[in-house]
C-alpha positions in Angstrom: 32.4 -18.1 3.3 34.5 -17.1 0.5 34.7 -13.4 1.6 37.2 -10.6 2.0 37.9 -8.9 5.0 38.7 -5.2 5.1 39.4 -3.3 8.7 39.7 -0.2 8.3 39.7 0.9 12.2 39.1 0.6 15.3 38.0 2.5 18.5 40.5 4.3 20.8 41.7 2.3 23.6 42.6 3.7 27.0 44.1 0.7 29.1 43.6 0.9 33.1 45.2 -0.7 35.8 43.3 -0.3 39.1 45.0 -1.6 42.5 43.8 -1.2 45.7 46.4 -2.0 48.6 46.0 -2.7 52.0 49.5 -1.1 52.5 48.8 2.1 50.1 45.3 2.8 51.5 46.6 2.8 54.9 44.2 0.4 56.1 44.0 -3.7 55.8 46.8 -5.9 55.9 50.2 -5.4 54.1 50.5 -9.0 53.7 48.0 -11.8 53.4 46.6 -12.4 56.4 44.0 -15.2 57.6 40.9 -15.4 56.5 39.2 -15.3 60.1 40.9 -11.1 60.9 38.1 -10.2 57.9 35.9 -9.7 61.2 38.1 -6.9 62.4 40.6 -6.2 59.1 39.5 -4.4 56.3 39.8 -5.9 52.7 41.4 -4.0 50.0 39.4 -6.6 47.5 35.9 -5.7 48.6 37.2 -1.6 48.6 38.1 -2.4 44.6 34.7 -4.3 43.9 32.7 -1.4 45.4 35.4 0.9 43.4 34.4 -1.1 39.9 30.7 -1.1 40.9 30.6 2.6 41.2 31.4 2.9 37.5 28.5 1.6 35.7 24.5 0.8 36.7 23.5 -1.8 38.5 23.3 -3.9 35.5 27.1 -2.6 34.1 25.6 -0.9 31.1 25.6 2.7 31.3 28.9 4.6 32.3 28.1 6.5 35.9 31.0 8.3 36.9 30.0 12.1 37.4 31.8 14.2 34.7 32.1 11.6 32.5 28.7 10.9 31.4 28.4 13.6 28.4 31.4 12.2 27.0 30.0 8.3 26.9 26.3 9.7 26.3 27.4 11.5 22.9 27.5 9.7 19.7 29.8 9.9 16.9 28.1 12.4 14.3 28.8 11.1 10.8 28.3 12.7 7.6 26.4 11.9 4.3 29.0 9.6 3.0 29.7 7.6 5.9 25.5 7.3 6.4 25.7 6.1 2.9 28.1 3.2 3.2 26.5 2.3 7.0 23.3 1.7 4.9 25.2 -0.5 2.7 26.7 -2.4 5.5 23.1 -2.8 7.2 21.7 -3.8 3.8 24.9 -6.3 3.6 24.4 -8.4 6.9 20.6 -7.8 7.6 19.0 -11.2 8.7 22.7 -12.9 9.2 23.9 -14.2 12.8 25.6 -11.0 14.8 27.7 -14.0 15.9 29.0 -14.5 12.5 29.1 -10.7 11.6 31.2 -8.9 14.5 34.9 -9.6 14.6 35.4 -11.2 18.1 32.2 -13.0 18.1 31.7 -17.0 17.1 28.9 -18.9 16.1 30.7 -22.1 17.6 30.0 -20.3 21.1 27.3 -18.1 20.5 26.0 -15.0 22.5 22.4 -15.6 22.6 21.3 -12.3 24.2 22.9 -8.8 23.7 22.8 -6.1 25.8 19.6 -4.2 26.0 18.2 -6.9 24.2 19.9 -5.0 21.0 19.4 -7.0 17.8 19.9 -5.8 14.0 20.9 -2.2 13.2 20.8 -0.9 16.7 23.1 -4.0 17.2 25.6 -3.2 14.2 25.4 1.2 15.3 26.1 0.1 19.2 29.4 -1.8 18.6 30.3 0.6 15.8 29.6 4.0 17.3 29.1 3.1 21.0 31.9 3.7 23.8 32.4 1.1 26.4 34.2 0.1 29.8 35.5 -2.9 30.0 36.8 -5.4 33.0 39.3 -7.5 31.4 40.7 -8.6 34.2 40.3 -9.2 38.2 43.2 -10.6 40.7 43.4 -11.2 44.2 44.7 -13.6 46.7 45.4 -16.8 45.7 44.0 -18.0 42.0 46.1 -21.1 41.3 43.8 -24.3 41.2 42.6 -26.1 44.1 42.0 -24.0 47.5 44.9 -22.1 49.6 44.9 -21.7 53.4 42.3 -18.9 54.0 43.5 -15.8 53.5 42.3 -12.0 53.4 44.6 -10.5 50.4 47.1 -7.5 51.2 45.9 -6.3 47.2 43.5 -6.6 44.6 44.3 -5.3 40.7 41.5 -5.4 38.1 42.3 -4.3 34.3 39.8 -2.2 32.5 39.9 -1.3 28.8 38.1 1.6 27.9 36.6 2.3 23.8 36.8 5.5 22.6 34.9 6.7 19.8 35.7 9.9 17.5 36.9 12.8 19.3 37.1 11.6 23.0 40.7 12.6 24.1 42.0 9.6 26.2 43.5 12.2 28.6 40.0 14.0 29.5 38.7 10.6 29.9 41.8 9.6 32.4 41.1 13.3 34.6 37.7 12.7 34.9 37.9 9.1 36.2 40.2 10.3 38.3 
Protein backbone atom coordinates (compact mmCIF):
# COMPACT_ATOMS: atom_id res chain seq x y z
CA UNK A 1 0.00 0.00 0.00
CA UNK A 2 2.97 2.08 -0.45
CA UNK A 3 3.65 2.46 3.38
CA UNK A 4 6.46 2.20 5.92
CA UNK A 5 6.60 0.04 8.60
CA UNK A 6 8.15 0.91 11.89
CA UNK A 7 8.13 -1.70 15.03
CA UNK A 8 9.24 -0.35 17.68
CA UNK A 9 8.40 -3.30 20.30
CA UNK A 10 6.86 -5.82 21.35
CA UNK A 11 5.33 -7.60 24.46
CA UNK A 12 7.45 -9.78 26.90
CA UNK A 13 7.34 -13.35 26.07
CA UNK A 14 7.46 -16.09 28.71
CA UNK A 15 7.63 -19.46 26.72
CA UNK A 16 6.06 -22.74 28.58
CA UNK A 17 6.44 -26.20 28.17
CA UNK A 18 3.86 -28.26 30.09
CA UNK A 19 4.20 -32.26 30.13
CA UNK A 20 2.30 -34.44 31.86
CA UNK A 21 3.72 -38.15 32.16
CA UNK A 22 2.21 -41.21 33.00
CA UNK A 23 5.68 -42.28 34.33
CA UNK A 24 6.36 -38.81 36.30
CA UNK A 25 2.90 -38.57 37.81
CA UNK A 26 3.15 -41.93 39.07
CA UNK A 27 0.08 -43.06 37.64
CA UNK A 28 -0.93 -44.13 33.79
CA UNK A 29 1.20 -46.04 31.59
CA UNK A 30 4.96 -45.46 31.09
CA UNK A 31 4.66 -46.49 27.59
CA UNK A 32 1.76 -46.45 25.15
CA UNK A 33 -0.52 -48.81 25.91
CA UNK A 34 -3.87 -49.91 24.15
CA UNK A 35 -6.50 -47.94 23.70
CA UNK A 36 -9.17 -50.46 25.46
CA UNK A 37 -6.89 -50.16 29.45
CA UNK A 38 -8.39 -46.32 29.26
CA UNK A 39 -11.28 -48.26 31.27
CA UNK A 40 -9.04 -49.01 34.07
CA UNK A 41 -5.57 -46.84 33.15
CA UNK A 42 -5.46 -43.35 33.74
CA UNK A 43 -4.40 -40.83 30.88
CA UNK A 44 -1.79 -38.42 31.31
CA UNK A 45 -3.51 -36.46 28.12
CA UNK A 46 -6.90 -35.83 29.70
CA UNK A 47 -4.80 -34.84 33.26
CA UNK A 48 -2.97 -31.98 30.84
CA UNK A 49 -6.40 -30.90 29.09
CA UNK A 50 -8.07 -30.43 32.53
CA UNK A 51 -4.46 -28.80 33.57
CA UNK A 52 -4.83 -26.19 30.36
CA UNK A 53 -8.55 -25.73 31.07
CA UNK A 54 -8.04 -24.64 34.57
CA UNK A 55 -6.11 -21.61 33.21
CA UNK A 56 -8.63 -19.50 31.62
CA UNK A 57 -12.76 -19.29 31.63
CA UNK A 58 -14.75 -21.42 30.08
CA UNK A 59 -14.58 -19.55 26.94
CA UNK A 60 -10.36 -19.16 27.20
CA UNK A 61 -10.53 -15.45 27.60
CA UNK A 62 -9.89 -14.31 30.97
CA UNK A 63 -6.60 -15.62 32.87
CA UNK A 64 -7.96 -17.75 36.12
CA UNK A 65 -5.20 -18.99 37.90
CA UNK A 66 -5.45 -17.70 41.68
CA UNK A 67 -2.54 -15.17 42.27
CA UNK A 68 -2.23 -14.34 39.03
CA UNK A 69 -5.19 -12.48 38.19
CA UNK A 70 -4.02 -8.81 39.42
CA UNK A 71 -1.17 -9.11 37.38
CA UNK A 72 -3.31 -9.98 33.95
CA UNK A 73 -6.26 -7.66 35.16
CA UNK A 74 -3.95 -4.48 35.34
CA UNK A 75 -3.26 -2.38 32.41
CA UNK A 76 -0.27 -0.68 31.19
CA UNK A 77 -0.64 3.04 32.52
CA UNK A 78 0.71 5.37 29.92
CA UNK A 79 1.52 8.89 30.06
CA UNK A 80 0.52 12.17 28.10
CA UNK A 81 2.82 11.47 25.24
CA UNK A 82 2.18 8.02 24.59
CA UNK A 83 -1.92 8.98 24.84
CA UNK A 84 -1.02 11.47 22.36
CA UNK A 85 0.54 9.37 19.65
CA UNK A 86 -2.22 6.24 20.49
CA UNK A 87 -4.75 8.92 19.34
CA UNK A 88 -2.80 9.43 16.31
CA UNK A 89 -2.63 5.78 15.57
CA UNK A 90 -6.49 5.44 16.24
CA UNK A 91 -7.11 8.51 14.05
CA UNK A 92 -4.62 6.62 11.48
CA UNK A 93 -6.39 3.19 10.92
CA UNK A 94 -10.00 4.14 12.11
CA UNK A 95 -12.59 2.54 9.57
CA UNK A 96 -9.59 0.19 7.94
CA UNK A 97 -9.78 -3.87 8.21
CA UNK A 98 -8.10 -4.98 11.70
CA UNK A 99 -7.15 -7.77 9.31
CA UNK A 100 -4.98 -5.42 7.34
CA UNK A 101 -3.88 -3.32 10.39
CA UNK A 102 -2.35 -5.85 13.05
CA UNK A 103 0.91 -7.54 12.18
CA UNK A 104 0.12 -11.31 12.08
CA UNK A 105 -3.29 -10.86 10.71
CA UNK A 106 -4.36 -11.29 6.81
CA UNK A 107 -7.10 -10.14 4.82
CA UNK A 108 -6.53 -13.16 2.39
CA UNK A 109 -7.79 -15.34 5.54
CA UNK A 110 -9.66 -13.11 7.55
CA UNK A 111 -10.79 -13.26 11.29
CA UNK A 112 -14.33 -12.30 11.05
CA UNK A 113 -15.10 -12.13 14.81
CA UNK A 114 -12.70 -10.94 17.66
CA UNK A 115 -12.77 -11.79 20.98
CA UNK A 116 -15.39 -10.16 22.98
CA UNK A 117 -16.81 -9.08 19.99
CA UNK A 118 -13.85 -6.18 20.23
CA UNK A 119 -13.92 -4.01 17.16
CA UNK A 120 -12.05 -0.43 16.59
CA UNK A 121 -10.19 1.24 19.44
CA UNK A 122 -10.97 -1.29 22.03
CA UNK A 123 -9.61 -3.63 19.31
CA UNK A 124 -6.24 -1.66 18.57
CA UNK A 125 -5.79 -0.96 22.99
CA UNK A 126 -6.48 -4.98 23.64
CA UNK A 127 -3.61 -6.22 21.33
CA UNK A 128 -1.47 -3.25 22.26
CA UNK A 129 -1.84 -3.07 26.04
CA UNK A 130 -3.59 -6.45 26.77
CA UNK A 131 -1.58 -9.61 28.29
CA UNK A 132 -2.46 -12.98 26.92
CA UNK A 133 -1.90 -16.90 27.30
CA UNK A 134 -1.43 -18.66 24.53
CA UNK A 135 -1.57 -22.61 23.48
CA UNK A 136 0.72 -22.82 20.62
CA UNK A 137 1.03 -26.13 20.67
CA UNK A 138 -0.64 -29.65 21.87
CA UNK A 139 1.09 -33.35 21.35
CA UNK A 140 0.23 -36.62 22.25
CA UNK A 141 0.14 -40.12 21.01
CA UNK A 142 0.41 -40.65 17.67
CA UNK A 143 -0.08 -37.41 15.13
CA UNK A 144 1.41 -38.73 11.86
CA UNK A 145 -1.37 -38.98 9.11
CA UNK A 146 -3.71 -41.70 8.70
CA UNK A 147 -4.77 -43.71 12.11
CA UNK A 148 -2.34 -45.81 14.49
CA UNK A 149 -3.29 -48.90 16.41
CA UNK A 150 -5.28 -47.56 19.38
CA UNK A 151 -3.39 -46.45 21.91
CA UNK A 152 -3.59 -44.54 25.44
CA UNK A 153 -0.27 -42.19 25.32
CA UNK A 154 2.41 -42.67 28.22
CA UNK A 155 2.67 -38.32 27.75
CA UNK A 156 1.12 -35.33 26.61
CA UNK A 157 3.23 -31.78 26.11
CA UNK A 158 1.35 -28.64 25.15
CA UNK A 159 3.43 -25.17 24.51
CA UNK A 160 2.03 -22.04 25.84
CA UNK A 161 3.36 -18.50 25.18
CA UNK A 162 2.56 -16.06 27.55
CA UNK A 163 2.44 -11.79 26.62
CA UNK A 164 3.74 -9.64 29.01
CA UNK A 165 2.94 -6.04 29.11
CA UNK A 166 5.05 -3.20 30.92
CA UNK A 167 6.32 -4.13 34.28
CA UNK A 168 5.20 -7.85 34.63
CA UNK A 169 8.40 -9.65 35.71
CA UNK A 170 8.44 -13.02 33.74
CA UNK A 171 9.65 -14.71 37.05
CA UNK A 172 6.60 -13.59 39.30
CA UNK A 173 4.49 -14.73 36.47
CA UNK A 174 6.47 -18.32 36.36
CA UNK A 175 5.99 -18.67 40.69
CA UNK A 176 2.56 -17.99 40.52
CA UNK A 177 1.63 -20.44 37.76
CA UNK A 178 3.43 -22.62 39.61
Amino acid sequence: QGEVSVVLGYKGLLYLELEASGEAWGRGPGVPVHSATNAVVDSPAWRLIHALATLTDREGQRLVVDGLEPLFDGRKDIGAEEGALLEQLHHRFMGRDPNTVIPGLSAGAPVKVFKRGLSGRHLLDEYLYAPSVNISGLRSGYIGPGSKSFLLPHQAVATLDIRLITDMDAQEVLRRLR
